[in-house]
VOVEXSE-594455 format. One record per residue: residue number from 0; x, y, z of N, C-alpha, C in turn. Coordinates in Angstrom, 3 decimals, decimal comma, padded with zeros to 6 digits, always signed. Each point is the difference from the previous one (the first is absolute). Layout:
residues N
    i       n.X       n.Y       n.Z      ca.X      ca.Y      ca.Z       c.X       c.Y       c.Z
  NUM         X         Y         Z         X         Y         Z         X         Y         Z
...
//
This chain:
residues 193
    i       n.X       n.Y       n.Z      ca.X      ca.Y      ca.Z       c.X       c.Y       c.Z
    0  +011,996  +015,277  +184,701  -001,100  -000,596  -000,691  -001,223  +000,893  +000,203
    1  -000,462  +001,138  -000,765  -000,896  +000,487  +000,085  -001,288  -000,879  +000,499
    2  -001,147  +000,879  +000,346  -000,979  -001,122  +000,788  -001,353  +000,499  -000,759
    3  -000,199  +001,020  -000,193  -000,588  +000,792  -000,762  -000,278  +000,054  -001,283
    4  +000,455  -001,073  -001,062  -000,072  -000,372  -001,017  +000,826  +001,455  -000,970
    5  +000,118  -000,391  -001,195  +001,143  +000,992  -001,375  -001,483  +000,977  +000,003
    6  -001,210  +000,276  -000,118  -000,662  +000,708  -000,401  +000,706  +001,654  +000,623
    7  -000,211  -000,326  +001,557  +000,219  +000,893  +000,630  +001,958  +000,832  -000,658
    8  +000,737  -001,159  -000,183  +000,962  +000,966  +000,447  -000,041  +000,727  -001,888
    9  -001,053  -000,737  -000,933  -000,206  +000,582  -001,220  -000,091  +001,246  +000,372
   10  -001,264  +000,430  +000,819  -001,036  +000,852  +000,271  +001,253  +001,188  +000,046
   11  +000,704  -000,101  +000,923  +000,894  +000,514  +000,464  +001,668  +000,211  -000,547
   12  +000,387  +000,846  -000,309  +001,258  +000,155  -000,557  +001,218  -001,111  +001,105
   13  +000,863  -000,641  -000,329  +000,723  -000,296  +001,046  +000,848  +000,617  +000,555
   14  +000,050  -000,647  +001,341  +000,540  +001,158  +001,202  +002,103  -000,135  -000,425
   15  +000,176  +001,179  +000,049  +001,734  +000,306  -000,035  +000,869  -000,598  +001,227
   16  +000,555  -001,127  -000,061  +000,822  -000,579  +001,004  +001,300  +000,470  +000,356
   17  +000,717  +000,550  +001,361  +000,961  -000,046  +000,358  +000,136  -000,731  +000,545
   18  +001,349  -000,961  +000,392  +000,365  -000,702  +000,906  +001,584  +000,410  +000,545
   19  +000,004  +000,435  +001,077  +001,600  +000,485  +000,369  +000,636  -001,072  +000,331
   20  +001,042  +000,129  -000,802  +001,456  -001,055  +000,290  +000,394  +000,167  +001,171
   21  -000,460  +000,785  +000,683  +001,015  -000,625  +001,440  -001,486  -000,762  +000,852
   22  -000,766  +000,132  -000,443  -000,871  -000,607  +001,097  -000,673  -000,565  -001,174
   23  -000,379  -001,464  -000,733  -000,669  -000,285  -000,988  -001,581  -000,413  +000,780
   24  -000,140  +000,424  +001,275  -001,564  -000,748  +000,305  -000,437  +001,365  +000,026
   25  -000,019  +001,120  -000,638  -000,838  +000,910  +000,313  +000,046  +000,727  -001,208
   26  -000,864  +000,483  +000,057  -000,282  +000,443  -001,712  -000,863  +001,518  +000,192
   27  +000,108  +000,495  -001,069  -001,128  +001,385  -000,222  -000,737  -000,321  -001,651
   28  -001,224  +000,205  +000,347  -001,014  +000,470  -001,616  -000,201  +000,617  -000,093
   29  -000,110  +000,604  -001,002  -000,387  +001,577  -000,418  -001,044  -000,720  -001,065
   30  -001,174  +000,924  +000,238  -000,829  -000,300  -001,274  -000,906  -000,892  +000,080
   31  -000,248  -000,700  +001,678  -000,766  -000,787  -000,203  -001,552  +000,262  -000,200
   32  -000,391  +001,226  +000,637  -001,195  +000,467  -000,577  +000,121  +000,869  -000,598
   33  -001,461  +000,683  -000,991  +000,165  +000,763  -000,795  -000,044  +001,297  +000,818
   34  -000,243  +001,323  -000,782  -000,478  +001,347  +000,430  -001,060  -000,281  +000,981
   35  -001,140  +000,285  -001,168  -001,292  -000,539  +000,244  -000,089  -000,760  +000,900
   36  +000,451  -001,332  +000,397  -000,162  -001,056  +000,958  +000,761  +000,463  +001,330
   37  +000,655  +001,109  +000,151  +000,285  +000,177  +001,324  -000,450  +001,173  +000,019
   38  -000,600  +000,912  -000,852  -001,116  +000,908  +000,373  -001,098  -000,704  +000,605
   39  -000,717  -000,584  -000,661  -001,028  -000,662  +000,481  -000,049  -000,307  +001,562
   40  +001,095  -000,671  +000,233  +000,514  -001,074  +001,595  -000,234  +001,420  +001,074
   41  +000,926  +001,055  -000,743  +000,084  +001,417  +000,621  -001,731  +000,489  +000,499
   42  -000,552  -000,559  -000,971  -001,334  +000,666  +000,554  -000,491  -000,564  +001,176
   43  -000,050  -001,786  -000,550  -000,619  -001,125  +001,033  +000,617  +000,497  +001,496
   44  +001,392  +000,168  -000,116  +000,943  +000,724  +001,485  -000,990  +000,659  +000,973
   45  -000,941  +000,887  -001,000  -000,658  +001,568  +000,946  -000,939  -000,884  +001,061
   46  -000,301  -001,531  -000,093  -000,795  -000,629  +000,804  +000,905  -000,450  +001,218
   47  +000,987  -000,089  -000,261  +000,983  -000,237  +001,149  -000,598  +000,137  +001,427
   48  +000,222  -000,834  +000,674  -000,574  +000,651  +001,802  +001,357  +000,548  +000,850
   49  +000,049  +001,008  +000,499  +001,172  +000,286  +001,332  +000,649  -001,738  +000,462
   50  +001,238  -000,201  +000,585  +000,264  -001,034  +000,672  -000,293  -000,980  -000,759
   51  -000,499  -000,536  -000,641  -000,772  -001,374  -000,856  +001,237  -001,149  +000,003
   52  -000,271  -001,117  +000,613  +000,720  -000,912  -000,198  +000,907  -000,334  +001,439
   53  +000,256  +001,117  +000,706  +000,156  -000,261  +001,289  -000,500  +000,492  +001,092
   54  +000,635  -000,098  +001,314  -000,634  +000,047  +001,470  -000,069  +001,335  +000,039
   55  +000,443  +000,990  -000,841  +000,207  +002,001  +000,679  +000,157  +000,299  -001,408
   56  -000,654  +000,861  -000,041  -000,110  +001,156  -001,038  +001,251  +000,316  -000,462
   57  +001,002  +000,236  +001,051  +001,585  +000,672  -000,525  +000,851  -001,326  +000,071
   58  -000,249  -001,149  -001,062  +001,077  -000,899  +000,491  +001,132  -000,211  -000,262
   59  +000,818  +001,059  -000,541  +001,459  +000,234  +000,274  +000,328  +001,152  +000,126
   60  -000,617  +001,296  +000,343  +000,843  +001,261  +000,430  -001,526  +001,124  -000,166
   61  +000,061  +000,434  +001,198  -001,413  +001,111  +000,128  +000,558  +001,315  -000,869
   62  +001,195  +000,017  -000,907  +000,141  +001,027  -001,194  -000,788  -000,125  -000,982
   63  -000,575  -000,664  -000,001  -000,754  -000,774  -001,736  -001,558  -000,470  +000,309
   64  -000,865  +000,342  -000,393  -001,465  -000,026  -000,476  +000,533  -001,641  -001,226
   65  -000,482  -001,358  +000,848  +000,265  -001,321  -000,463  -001,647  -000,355  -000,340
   66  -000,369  -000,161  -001,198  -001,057  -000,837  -000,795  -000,111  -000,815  -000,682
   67  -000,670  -000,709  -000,067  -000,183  -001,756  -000,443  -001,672  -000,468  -000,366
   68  +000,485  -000,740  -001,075  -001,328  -000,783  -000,697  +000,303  -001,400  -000,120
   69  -000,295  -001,156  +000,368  +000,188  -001,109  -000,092  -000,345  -000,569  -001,214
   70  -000,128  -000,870  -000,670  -000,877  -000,483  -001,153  -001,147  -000,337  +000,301
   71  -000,184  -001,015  +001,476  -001,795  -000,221  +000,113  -000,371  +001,390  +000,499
   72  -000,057  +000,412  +000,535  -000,273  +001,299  +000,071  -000,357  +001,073  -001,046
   73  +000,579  +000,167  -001,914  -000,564  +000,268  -000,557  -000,519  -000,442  -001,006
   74  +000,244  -001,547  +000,669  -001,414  -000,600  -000,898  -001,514  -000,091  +000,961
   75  +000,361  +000,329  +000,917  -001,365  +000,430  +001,027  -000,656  +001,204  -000,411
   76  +001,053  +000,862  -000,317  -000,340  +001,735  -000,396  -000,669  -000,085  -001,117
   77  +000,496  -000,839  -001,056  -000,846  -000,339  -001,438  -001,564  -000,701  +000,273
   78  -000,041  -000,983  +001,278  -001,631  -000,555  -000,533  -000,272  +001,069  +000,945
   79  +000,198  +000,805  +000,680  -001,044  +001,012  +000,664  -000,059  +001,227  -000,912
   80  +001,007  -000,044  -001,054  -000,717  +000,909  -000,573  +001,205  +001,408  -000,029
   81  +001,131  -000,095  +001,191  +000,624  +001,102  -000,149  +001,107  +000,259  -000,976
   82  +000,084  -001,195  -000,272  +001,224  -000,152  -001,645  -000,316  -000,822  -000,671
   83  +000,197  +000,790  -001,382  -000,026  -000,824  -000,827  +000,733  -001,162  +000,046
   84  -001,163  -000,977  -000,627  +000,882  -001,704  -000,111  +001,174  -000,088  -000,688
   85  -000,003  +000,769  -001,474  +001,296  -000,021  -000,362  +001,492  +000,543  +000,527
   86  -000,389  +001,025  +000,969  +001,023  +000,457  +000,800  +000,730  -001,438  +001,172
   87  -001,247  -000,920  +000,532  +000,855  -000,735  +000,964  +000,083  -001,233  -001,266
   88  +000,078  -000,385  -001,192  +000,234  -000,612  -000,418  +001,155  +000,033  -000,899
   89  +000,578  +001,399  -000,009  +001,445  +000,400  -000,494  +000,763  -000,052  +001,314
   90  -000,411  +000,635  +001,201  +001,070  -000,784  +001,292  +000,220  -001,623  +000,060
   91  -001,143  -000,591  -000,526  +000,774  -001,111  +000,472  +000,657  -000,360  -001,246
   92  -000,247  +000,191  -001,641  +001,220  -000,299  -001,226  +000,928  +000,467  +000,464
   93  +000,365  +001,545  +000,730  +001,123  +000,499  +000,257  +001,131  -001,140  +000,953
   94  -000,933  -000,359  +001,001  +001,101  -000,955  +000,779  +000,152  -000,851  -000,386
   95  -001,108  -000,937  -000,973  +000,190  -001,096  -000,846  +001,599  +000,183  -000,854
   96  +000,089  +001,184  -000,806  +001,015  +000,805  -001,077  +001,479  -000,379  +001,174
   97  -000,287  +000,582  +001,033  +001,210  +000,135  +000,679  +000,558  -000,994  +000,212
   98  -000,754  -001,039  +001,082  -000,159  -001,712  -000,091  +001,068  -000,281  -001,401
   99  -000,911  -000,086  -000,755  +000,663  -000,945  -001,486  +001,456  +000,775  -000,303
  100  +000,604  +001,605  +000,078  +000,703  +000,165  -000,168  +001,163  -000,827  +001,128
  101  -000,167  +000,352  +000,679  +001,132  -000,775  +001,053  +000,244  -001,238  -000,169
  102  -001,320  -001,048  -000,292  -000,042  -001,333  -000,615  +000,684  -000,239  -001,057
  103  -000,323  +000,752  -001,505  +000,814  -000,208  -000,841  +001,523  +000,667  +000,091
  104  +000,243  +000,583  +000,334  +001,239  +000,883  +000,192  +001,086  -000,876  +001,061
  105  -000,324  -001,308  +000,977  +000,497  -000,578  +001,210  -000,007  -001,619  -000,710
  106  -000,743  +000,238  -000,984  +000,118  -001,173  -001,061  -001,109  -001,403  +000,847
  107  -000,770  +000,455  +001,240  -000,393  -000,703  +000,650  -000,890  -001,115  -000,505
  108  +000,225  -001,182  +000,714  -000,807  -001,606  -000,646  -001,388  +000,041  +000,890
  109  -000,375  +000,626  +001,358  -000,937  -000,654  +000,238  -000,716  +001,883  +000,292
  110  -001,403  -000,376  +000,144  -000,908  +000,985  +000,173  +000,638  +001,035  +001,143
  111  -000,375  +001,308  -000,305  +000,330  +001,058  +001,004  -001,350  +000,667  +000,344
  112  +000,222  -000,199  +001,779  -001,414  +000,666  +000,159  -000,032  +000,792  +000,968
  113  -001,132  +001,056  +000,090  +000,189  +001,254  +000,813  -000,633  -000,409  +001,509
  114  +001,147  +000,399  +000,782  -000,341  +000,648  +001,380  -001,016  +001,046  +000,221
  115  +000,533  +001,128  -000,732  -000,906  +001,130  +000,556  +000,219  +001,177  -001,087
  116  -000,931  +000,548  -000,251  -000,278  +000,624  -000,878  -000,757  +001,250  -000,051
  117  +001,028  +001,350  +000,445  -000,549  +001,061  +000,318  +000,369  +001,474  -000,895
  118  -000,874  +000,834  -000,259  -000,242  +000,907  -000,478  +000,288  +001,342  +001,031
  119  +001,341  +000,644  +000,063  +000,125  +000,843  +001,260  +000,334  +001,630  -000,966
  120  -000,347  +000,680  +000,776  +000,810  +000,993  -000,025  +000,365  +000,813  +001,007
  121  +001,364  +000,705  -000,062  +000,855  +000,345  +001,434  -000,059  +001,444  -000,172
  122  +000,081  +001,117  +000,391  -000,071  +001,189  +000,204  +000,675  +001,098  +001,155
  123  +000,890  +000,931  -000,459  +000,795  +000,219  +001,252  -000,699  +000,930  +000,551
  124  +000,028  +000,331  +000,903  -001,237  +000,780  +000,811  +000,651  +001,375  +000,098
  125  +001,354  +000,248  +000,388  +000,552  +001,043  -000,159  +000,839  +000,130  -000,971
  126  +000,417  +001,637  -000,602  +000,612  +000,707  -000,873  +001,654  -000,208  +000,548
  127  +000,110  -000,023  +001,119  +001,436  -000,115  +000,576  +000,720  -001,527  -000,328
  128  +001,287  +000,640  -000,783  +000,724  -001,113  -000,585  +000,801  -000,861  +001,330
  129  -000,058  -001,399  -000,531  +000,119  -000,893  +001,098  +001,171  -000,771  -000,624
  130  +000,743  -000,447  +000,929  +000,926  -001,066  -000,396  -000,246  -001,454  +000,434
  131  -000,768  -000,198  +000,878  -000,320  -001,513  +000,634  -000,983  -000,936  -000,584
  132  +000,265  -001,103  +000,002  -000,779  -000,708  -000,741  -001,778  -000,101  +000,430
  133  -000,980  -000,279  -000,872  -001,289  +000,281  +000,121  -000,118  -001,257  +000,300
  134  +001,063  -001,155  -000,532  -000,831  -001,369  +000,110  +001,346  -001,078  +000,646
  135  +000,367  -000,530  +000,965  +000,896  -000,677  -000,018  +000,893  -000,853  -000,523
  136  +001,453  +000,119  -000,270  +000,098  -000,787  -001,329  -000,063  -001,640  +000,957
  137  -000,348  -000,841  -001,135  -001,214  -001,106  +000,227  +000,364  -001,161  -000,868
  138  -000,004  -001,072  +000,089  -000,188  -001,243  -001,024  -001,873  -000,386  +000,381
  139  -000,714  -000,664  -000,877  -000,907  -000,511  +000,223  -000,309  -001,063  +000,687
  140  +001,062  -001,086  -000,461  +000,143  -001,098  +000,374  +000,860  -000,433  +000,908
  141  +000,902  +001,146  +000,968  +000,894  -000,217  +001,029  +000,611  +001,224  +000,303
  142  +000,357  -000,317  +001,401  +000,101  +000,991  +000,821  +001,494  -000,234  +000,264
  143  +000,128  +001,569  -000,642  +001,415  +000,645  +000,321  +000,515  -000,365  +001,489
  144  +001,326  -000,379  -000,016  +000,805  -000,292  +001,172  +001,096  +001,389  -000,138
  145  +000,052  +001,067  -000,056  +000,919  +001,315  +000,057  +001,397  -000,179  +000,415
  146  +000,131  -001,038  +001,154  +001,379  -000,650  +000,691  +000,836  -000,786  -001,854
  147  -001,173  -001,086  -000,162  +001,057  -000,701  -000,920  -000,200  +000,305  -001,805
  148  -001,383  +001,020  -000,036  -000,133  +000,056  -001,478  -000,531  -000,711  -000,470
  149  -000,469  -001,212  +000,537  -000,632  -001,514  -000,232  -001,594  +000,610  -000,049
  150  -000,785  -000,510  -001,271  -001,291  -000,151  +000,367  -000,758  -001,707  +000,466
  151  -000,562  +000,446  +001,325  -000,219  -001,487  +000,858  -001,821  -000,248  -000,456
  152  -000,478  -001,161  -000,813  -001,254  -000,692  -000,330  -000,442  -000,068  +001,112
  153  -000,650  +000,916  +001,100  -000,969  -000,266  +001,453  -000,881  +000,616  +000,037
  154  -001,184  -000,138  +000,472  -001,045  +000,639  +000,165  +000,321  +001,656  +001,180
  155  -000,386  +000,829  -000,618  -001,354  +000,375  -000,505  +000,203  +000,079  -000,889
  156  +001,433  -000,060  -000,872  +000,066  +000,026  -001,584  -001,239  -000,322  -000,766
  157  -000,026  +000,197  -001,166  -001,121  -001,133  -000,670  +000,727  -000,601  -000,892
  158  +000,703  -001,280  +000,473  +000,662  -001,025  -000,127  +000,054  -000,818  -001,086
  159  -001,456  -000,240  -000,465  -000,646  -000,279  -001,263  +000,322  +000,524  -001,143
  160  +000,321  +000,723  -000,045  +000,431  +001,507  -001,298  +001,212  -000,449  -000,189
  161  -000,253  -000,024  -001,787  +001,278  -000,466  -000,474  +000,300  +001,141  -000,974
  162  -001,136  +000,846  -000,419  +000,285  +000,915  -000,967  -000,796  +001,654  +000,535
  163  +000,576  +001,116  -000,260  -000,689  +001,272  +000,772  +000,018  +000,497  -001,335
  164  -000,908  +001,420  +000,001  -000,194  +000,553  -001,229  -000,261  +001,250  +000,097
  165  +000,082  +001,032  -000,363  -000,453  +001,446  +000,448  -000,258  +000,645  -001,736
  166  -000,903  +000,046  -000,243  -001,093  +001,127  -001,214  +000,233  +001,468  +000,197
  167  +000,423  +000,240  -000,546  -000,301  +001,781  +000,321  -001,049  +000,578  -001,148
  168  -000,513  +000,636  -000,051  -001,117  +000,629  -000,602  +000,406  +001,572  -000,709
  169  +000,382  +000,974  +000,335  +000,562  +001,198  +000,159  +001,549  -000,012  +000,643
  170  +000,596  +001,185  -001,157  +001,086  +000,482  +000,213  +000,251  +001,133  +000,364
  171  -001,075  +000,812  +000,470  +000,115  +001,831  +000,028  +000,143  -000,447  +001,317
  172  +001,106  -000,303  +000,918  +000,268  -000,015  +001,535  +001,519  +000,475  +000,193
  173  +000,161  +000,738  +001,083  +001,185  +000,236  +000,618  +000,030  -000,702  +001,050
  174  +001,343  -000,802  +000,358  +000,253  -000,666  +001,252  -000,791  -000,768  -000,093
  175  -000,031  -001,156  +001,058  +000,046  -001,492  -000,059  -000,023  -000,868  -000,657
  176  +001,227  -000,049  -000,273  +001,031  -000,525  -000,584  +000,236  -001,818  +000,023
  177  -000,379  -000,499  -001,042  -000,018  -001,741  +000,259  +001,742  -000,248  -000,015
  178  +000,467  -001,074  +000,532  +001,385  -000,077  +000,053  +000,301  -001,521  +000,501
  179  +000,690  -000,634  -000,699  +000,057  -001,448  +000,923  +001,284  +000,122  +000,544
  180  -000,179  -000,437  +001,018  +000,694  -000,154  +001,276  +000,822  -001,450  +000,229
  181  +001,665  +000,480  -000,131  -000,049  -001,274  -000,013  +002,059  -000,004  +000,779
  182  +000,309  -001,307  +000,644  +001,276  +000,867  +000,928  +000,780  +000,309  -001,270
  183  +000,285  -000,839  -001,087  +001,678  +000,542  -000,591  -000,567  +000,062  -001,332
  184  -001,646  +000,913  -000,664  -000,502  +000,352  -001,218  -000,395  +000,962  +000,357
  185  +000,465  +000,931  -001,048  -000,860  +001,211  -000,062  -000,705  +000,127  -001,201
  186  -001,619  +000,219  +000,531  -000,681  -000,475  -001,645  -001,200  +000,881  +000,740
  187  +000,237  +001,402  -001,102  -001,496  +000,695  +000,333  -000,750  +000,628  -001,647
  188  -000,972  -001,114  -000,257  -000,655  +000,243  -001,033  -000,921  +001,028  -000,112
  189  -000,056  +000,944  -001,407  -000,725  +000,791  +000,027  -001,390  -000,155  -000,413
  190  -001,004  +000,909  +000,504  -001,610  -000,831  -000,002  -000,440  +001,349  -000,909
  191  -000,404  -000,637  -001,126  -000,936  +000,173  -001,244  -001,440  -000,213  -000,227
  192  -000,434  +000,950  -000,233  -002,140  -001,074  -000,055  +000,045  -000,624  -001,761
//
C-alpha cells in the first residue's frame, strides 16, 4: 500500500520487480530511481561524516573509509544553509519510493515505517584485492545461530524490523558484492543504479 500517494510513483517511472522463486520474500528493483535522482543523492553523499551512525569510524573492517548522512542530519545541513533543501527533500522521497516499493510489491495491509534511514558510502582504502567480507553476513532482525542456520528474534538484533532495504546509487564499483545469504539458497543479485 503505497503511503506516499499515486502522484509520486506518477512522478516516477515504476520500479522493475524481481522476485526469486526459491526465496519469494526477497525481491530486487531496478529502476527505482531515476539517473538524475541518484546523481543528485550522489552529490548530497559528499556531506557524509567519517563513522556516522555508529560508536567508531571503521564499523566493520579498518579496509574501508565508512561514511554516512542520516536524514535529520541533512535536513539540518539544508536550514544552515549547507544543502540545498531540495537535495534533503529527494533523500527523504527516495526512502519514501523504497518504503512504498516493498509495500506494494509484499502486497502489505497495514502502514510500513522506517527504523533508520541512512545515506552511506563505503570505500576500500586499499588497491590490494581482498577476499573477506567488509561487512558480516547479517540478518537485521536476528541473529545468526552458525551451529543450527536458525535466525533467533533477540536482542541486540533489531527485532522490530520486519522489512530491510538497501538503494544503491552507482554502478561503476568492483567488489562488494551484495549476496543473500541463506543455508540451502543461493541467490546473488546483481546491483544496477
Amino acid at each position: 500500500m503505497p503511503q506516499t500517494g499515486e502522484l509520486e510513483w506518477q512522478e516516477w517511472s515504476k520500479p522493475e520487480i524481481v522476485r526469486f522463486t526459491t526465496d519469494p520474500d526477497r525481491m530486487l528493483a531496478d529502476n527505482v530511481l531515476s539517473q538524475d535522482q541518484c546523481d543528485k543523492l550522489l552529490e548530497l553523499a559528499k556531506h557524509c561524516k567519517e563513522g556516522d551512525g555508529y560508536q567508531r569510524k571503521a564499523p566493520h573492517t579498518y579496509n574501508e573509509l565508512f561514511e554516512g548522512l542520516n536524514i535529520l542530519d541533512a535536513a539540518k545541513k539544508s536550514q544552515e544553509g549547507e544543502v540545498v533543501p531540495e537535495l534533503s527533500q529527494l533523500y527523504v522521497n527516495a526512502s519514501r519510493r523504497s518504503r512504498d516499493a516493498i509495500a506494494k510489491e509484499f502486497n502489505l495491509q497495514t502502514p510500513l515505517y522506517f527504523s533508520y534511514t541512512h545515506l552511506v558510502c563505503r570505500t576500500a582504502k586499499d588497491v590490494v584485492e581482498r577476499r573477506d567480507l567488509s561487512h558480516p553476513v547479517h540478518s537485521d532482525n536476528c541473529i545468526l545461530n552458525e551451529a543450527t542456520g536458525e535466525c533467533d528474534k533477540v536482542p541486540p538484533a533489531y527485532t522490530w524490523r520486519d522489512y530491510s532495504a538497501i538503494l544503491y546509487l552507482n554502478d561503476e564499483f568492483e567488489g562488494g558484492d551484495f549476496f543473500y545469504a541463506h543455508s540451502t539458497k543461493d541467490l546473488s543479485p546483481e546491483v544496477k543504479a
